[in-house]
Gaussian input, Z-matrix of N, CA and C with variables (Angstrom, degrees):
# hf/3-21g

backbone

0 1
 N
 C     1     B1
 C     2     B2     1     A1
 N     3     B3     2     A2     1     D1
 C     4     B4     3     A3     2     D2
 C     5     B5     4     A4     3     D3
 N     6     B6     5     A5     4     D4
 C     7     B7     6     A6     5     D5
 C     8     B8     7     A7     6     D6
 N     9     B9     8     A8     7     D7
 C    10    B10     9     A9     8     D8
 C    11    B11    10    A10     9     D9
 N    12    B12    11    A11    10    D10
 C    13    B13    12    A12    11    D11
 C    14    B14    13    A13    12    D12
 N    15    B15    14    A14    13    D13
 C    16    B16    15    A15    14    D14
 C    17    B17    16    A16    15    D15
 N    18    B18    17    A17    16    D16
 C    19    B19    18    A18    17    D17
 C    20    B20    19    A19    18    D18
 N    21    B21    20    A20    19    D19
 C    22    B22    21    A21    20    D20
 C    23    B23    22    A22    21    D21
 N    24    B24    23    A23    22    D22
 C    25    B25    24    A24    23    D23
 C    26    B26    25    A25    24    D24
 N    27    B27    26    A26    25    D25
 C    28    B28    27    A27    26    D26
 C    29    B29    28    A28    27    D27
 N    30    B30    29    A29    28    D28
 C    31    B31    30    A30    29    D29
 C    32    B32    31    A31    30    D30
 N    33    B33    32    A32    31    D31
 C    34    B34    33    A33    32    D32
 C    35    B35    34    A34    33    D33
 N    36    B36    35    A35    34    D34
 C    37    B37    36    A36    35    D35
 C    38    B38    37    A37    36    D36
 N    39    B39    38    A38    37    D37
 C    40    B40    39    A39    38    D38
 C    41    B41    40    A40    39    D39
 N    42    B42    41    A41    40    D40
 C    43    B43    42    A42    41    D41
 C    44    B44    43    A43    42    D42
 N    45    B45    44    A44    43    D43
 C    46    B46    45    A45    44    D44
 C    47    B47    46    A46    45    D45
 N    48    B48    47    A47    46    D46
 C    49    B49    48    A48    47    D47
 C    50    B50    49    A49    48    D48
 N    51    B51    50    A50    49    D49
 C    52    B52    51    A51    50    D50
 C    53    B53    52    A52    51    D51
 N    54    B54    53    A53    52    D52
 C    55    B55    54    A54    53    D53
 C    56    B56    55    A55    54    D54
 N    57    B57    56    A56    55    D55
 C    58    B58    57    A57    56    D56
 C    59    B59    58    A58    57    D57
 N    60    B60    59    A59    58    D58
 C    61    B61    60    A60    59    D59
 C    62    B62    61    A61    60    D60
 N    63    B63    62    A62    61    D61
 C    64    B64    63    A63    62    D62
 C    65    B65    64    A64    63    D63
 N    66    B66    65    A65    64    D64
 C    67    B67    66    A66    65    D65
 C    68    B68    67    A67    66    D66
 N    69    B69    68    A68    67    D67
 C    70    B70    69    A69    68    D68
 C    71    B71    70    A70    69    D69
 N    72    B72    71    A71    70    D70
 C    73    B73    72    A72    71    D71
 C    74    B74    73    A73    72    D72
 N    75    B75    74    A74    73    D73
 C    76    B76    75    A75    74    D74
 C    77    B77    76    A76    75    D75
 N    78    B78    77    A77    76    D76
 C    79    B79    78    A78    77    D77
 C    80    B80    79    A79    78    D78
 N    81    B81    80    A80    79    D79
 C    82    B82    81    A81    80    D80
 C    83    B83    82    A82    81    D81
 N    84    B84    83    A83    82    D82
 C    85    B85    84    A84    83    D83
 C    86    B86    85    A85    84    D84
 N    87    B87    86    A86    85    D85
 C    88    B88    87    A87    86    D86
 C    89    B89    88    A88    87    D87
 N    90    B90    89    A89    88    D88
 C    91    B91    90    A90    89    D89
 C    92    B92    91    A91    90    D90
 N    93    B93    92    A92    91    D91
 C    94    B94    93    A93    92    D92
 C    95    B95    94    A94    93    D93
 N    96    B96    95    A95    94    D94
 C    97    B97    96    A96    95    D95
 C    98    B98    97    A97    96    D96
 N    99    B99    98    A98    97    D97
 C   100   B100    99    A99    98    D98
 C   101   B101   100   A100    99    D99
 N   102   B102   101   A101   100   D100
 C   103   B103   102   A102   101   D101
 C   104   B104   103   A103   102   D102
 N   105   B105   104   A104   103   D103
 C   106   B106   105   A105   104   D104
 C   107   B107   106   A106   105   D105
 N   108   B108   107   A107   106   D106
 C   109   B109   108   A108   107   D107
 C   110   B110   109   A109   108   D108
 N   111   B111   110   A110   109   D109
 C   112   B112   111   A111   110   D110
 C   113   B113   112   A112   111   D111
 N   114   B114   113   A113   112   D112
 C   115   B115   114   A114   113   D113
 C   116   B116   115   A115   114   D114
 N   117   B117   116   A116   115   D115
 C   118   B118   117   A117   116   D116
 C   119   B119   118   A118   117   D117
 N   120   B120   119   A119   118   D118
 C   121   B121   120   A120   119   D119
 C   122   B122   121   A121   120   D120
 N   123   B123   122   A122   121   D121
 C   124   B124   123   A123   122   D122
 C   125   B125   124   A124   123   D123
 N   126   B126   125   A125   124   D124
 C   127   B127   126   A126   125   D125
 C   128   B128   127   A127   126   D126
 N   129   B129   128   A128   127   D127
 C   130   B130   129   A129   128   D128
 C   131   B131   130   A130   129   D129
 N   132   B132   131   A131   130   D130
 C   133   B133   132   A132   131   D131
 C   134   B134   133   A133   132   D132
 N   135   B135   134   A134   133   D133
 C   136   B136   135   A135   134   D134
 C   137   B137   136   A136   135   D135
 N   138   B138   137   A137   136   D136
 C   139   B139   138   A138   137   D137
 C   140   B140   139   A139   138   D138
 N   141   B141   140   A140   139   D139
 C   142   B142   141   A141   140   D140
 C   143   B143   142   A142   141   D141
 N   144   B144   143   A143   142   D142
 C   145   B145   144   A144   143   D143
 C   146   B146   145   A145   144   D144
 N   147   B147   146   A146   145   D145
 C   148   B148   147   A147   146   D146
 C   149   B149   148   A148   147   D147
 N   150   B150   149   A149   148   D148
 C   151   B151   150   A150   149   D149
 C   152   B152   151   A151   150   D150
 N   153   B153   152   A152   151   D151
 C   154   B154   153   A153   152   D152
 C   155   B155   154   A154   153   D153
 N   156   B156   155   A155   154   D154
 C   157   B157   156   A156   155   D155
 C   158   B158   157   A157   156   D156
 N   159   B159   158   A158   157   D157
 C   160   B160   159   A159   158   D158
 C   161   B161   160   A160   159   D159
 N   162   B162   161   A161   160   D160
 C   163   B163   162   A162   161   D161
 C   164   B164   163   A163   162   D162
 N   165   B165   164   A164   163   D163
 C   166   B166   165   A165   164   D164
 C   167   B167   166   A166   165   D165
 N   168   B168   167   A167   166   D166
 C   169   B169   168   A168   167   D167
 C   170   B170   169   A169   168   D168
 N   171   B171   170   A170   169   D169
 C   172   B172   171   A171   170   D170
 C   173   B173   172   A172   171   D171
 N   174   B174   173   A173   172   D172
 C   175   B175   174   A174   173   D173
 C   176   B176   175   A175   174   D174
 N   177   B177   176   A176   175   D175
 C   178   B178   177   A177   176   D176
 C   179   B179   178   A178   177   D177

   B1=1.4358
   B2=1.5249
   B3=0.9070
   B4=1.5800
   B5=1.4127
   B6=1.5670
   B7=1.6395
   B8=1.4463
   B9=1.1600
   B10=1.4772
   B11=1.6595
   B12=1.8072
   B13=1.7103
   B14=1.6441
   B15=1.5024
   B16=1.5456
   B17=1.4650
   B18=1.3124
   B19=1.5546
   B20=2.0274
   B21=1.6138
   B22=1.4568
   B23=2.3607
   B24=0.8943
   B25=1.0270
   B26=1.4938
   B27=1.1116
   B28=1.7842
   B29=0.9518
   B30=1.7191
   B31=1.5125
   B32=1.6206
   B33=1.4822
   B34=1.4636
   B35=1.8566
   B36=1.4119
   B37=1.5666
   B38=1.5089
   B39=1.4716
   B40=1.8704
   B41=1.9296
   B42=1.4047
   B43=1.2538
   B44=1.3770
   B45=1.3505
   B46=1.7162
   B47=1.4107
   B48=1.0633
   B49=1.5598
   B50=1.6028
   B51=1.7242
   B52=1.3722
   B53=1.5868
   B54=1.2800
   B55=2.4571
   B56=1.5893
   B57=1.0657
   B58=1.6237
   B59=1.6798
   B60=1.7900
   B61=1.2487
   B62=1.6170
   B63=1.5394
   B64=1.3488
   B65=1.5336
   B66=2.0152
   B67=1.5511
   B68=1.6257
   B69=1.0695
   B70=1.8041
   B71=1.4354
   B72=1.7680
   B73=1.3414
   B74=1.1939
   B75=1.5454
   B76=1.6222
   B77=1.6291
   B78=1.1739
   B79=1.7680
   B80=1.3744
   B81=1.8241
   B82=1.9743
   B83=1.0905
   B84=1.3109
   B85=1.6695
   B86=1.6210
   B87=1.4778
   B88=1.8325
   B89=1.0587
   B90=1.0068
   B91=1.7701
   B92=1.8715
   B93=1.0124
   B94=1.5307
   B95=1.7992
   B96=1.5721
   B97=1.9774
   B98=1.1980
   B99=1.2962
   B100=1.4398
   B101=1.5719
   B102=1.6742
   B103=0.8465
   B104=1.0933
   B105=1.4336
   B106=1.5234
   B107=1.8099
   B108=1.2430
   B109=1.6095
   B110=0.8297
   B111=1.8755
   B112=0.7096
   B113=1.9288
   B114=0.9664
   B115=1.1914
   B116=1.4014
   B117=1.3919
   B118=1.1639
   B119=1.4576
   B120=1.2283
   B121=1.6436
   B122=1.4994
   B123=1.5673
   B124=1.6278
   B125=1.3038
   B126=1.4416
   B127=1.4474
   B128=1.3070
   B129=0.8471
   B130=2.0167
   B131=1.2976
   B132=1.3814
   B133=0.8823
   B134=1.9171
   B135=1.6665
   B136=0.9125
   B137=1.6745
   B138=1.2614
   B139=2.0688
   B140=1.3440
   B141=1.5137
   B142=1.7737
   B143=0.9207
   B144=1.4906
   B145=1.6560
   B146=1.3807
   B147=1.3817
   B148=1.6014
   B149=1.1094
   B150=1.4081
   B151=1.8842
   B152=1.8017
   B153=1.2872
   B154=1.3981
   B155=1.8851
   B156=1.2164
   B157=1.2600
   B158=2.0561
   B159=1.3594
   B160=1.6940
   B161=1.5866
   B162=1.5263
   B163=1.6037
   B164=1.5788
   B165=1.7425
   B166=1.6857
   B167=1.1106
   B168=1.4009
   B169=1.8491
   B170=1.6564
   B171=1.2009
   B172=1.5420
   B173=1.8499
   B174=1.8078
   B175=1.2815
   B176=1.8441
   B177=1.9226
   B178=1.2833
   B179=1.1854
   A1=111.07
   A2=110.99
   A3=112.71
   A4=134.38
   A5=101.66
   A6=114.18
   A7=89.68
   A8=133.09
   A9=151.71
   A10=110.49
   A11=96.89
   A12=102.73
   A13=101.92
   A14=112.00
   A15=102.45
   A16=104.45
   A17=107.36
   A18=136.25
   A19=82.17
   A20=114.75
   A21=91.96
   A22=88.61
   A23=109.37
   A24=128.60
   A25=124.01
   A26=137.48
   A27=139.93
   A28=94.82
   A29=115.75
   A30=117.76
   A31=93.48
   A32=130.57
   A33=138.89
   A34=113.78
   A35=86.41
   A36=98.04
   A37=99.79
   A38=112.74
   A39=123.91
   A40=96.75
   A41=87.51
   A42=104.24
   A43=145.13
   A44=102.30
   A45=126.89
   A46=94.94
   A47=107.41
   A48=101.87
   A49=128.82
   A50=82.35
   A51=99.42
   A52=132.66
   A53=62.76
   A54=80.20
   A55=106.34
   A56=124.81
   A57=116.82
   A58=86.70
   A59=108.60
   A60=120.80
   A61=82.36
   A62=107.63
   A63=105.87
   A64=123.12
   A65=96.32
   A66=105.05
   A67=119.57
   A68=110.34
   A69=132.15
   A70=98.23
   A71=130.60
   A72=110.21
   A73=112.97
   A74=122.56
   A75=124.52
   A76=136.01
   A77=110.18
   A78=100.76
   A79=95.71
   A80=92.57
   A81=109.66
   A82=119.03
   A83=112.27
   A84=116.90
   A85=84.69
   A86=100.24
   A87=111.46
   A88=108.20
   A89=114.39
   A90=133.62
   A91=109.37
   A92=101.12
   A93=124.13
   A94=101.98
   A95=104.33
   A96=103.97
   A97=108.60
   A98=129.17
   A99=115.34
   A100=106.94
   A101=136.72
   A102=146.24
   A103=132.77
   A104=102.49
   A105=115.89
   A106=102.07
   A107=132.54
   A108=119.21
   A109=124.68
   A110=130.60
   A111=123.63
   A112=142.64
   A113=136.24
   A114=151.34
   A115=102.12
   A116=133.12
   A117=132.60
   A118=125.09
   A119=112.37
   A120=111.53
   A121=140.37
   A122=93.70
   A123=105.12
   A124=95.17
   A125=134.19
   A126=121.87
   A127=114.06
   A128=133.71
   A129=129.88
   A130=110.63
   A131=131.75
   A132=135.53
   A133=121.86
   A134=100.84
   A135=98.46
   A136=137.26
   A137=90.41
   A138=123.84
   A139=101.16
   A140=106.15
   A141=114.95
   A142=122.92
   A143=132.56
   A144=128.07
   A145=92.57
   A146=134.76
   A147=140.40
   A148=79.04
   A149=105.53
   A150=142.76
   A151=105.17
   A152=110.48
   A153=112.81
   A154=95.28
   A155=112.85
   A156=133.44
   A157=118.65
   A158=99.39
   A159=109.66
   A160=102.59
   A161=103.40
   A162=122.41
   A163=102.03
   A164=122.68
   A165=104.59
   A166=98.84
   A167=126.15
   A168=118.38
   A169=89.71
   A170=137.21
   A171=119.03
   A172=96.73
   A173=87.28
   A174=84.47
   A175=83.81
   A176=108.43
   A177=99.76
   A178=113.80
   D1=-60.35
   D2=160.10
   D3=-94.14
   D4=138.85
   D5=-150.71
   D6=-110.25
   D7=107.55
   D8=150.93
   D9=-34.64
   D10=-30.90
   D11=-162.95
   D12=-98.18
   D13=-10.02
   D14=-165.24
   D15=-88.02
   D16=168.47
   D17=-151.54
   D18=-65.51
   D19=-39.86
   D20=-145.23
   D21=-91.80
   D22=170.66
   D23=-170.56
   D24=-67.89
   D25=135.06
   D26=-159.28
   D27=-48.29
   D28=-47.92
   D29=-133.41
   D30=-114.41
   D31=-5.22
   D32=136.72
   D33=-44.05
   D34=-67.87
   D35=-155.91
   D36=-56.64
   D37=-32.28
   D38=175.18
   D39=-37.80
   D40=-85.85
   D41=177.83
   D42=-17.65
   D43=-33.99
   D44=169.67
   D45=-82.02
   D46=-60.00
   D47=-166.79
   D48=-42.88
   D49=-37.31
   D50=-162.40
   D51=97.26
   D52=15.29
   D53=-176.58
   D54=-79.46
   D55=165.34
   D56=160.49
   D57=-100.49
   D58=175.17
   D59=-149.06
   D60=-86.73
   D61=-47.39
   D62=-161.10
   D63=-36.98
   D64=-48.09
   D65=-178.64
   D66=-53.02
   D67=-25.23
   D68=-168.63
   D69=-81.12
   D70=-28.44
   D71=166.14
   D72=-102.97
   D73=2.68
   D74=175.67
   D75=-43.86
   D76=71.31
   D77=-176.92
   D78=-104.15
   D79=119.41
   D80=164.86
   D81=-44.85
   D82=153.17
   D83=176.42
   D84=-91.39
   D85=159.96
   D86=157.76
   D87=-81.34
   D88=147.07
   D89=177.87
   D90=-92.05
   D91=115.74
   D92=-173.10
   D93=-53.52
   D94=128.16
   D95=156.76
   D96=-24.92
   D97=-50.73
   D98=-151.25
   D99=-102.08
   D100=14.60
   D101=111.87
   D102=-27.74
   D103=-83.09
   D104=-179.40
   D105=-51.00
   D106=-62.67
   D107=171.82
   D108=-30.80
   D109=-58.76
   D110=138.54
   D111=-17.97
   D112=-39.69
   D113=-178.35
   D114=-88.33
   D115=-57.57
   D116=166.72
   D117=-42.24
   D118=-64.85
   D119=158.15
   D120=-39.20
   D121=-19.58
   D122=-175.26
   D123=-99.91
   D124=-18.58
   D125=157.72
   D126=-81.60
   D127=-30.65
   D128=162.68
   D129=-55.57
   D130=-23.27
   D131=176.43
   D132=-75.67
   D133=-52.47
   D134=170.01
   D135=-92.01
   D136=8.80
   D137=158.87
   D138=-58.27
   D139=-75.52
   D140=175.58
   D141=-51.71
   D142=-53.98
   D143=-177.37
   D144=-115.10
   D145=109.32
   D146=162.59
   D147=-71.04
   D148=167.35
   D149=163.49
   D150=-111.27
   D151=130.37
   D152=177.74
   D153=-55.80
   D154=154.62
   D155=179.93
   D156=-82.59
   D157=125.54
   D158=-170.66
   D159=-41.40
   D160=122.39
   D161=167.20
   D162=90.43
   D163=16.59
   D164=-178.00
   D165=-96.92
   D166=30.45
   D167=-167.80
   D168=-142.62
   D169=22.48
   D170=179.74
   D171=-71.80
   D172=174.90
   D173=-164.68
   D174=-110.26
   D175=175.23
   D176=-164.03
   D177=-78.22

């Protein structure tokens, strides 16, 4: 979507778009193995023990 090479300007072409500038220089970091394990486990976790869901316990 945005052309680094065209005549009109990064922080123009943002603008039309409707991007903020920031997102237009945003490159993700990678997320480390020992993240992702991390992350994985905390969904096995909450596979095995769900948590009842926000507001299924009000009282009458």
């Amino acid at each position: 979507m945005i052309d680094r090479e065209h005549k009109l300007s990064v922080v123009r072409q943002a603008k039309l778009l409707g991007f903020s500038r920031g997102s237009v220089y945003y490159l993700p970091r990678p997320v480390s193995d020992g993240d992702l394990a991390l992350m994985r486990r905390i969904d096995e976790l909450h596979l095995d023990y769900p948590l009842p869901e926000v507001g299924c316990c009000k009282g009458s």
